[in-house]
N, C-alpha and C positions, 0 to 999 in steps of 0.2 A: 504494500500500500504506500503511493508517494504522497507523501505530505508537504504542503510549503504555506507559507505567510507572504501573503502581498498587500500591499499597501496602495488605494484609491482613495480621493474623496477625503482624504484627512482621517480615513478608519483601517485601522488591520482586521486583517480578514485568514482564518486559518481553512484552505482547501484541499481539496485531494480529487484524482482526476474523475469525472464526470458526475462534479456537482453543481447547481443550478442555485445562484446568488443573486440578490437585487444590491448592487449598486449605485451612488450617485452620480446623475447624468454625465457622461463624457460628453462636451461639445462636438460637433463634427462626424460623431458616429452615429452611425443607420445598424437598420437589422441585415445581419449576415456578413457582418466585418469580425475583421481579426483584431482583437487585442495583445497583447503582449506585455506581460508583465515580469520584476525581477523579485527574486524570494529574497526576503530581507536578513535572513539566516544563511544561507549559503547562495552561488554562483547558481544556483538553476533558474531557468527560465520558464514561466508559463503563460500558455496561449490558450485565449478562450475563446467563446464566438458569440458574439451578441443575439439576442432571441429578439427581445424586442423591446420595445422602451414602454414604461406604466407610469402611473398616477397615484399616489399614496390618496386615503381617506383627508379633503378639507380639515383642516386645523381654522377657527372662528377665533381673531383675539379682539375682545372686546374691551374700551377703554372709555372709565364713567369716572365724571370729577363732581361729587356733590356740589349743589349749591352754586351754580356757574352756568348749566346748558350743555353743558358740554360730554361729547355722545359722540363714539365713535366705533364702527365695527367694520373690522378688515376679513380677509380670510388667503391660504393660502394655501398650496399643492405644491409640493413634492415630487418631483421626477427623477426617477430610477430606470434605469439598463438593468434588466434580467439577461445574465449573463452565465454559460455554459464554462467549463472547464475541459478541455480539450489535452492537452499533455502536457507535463512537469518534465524536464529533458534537464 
């Protein structure tokens, strides 16, 4: 079983080969591109393959100031690459 650690997005990630991960968006990548990634523990390389890009569940931040009027509600979505693990070499 190959095991490695890669690093996207500002988060470590511990995978091994054909596993299926949501991380955060890469700009420029589509579905069916190659990634390539380096294992922060050793010299191996791993190459995934993009499946397809999602949407996490709205996050609602609501922000109330007693006594003022004041009233505000934003909301926002989360995009993630669901991404495939292809071989640890």
């Amino acid at each position: 079983m190959n095991i490695a650690i890669i690093q996207t997005g500002g988060k470590q990630y511990k995978v091994c080969e054909g596993q299926e991960l949501l991380v955060e968006r890469i700009l420029g990548k589509k579905e069916k591109d190659k990634l390539q990634f380096d294992d922060i523990l050793s010299n191996k390389k791993v190459i995934a393959n993009v499946l397809k890009e999602e949407k996490s569940d709205k996050i609602h931040i609501i922000k109330f100031k007693n006594k003022t009027r004041y009233r505000r509600k934003i909301g926002h979505r989360q995009k993630y690459l669901r991404i495939k693990i292809e071989t640890i070499k």
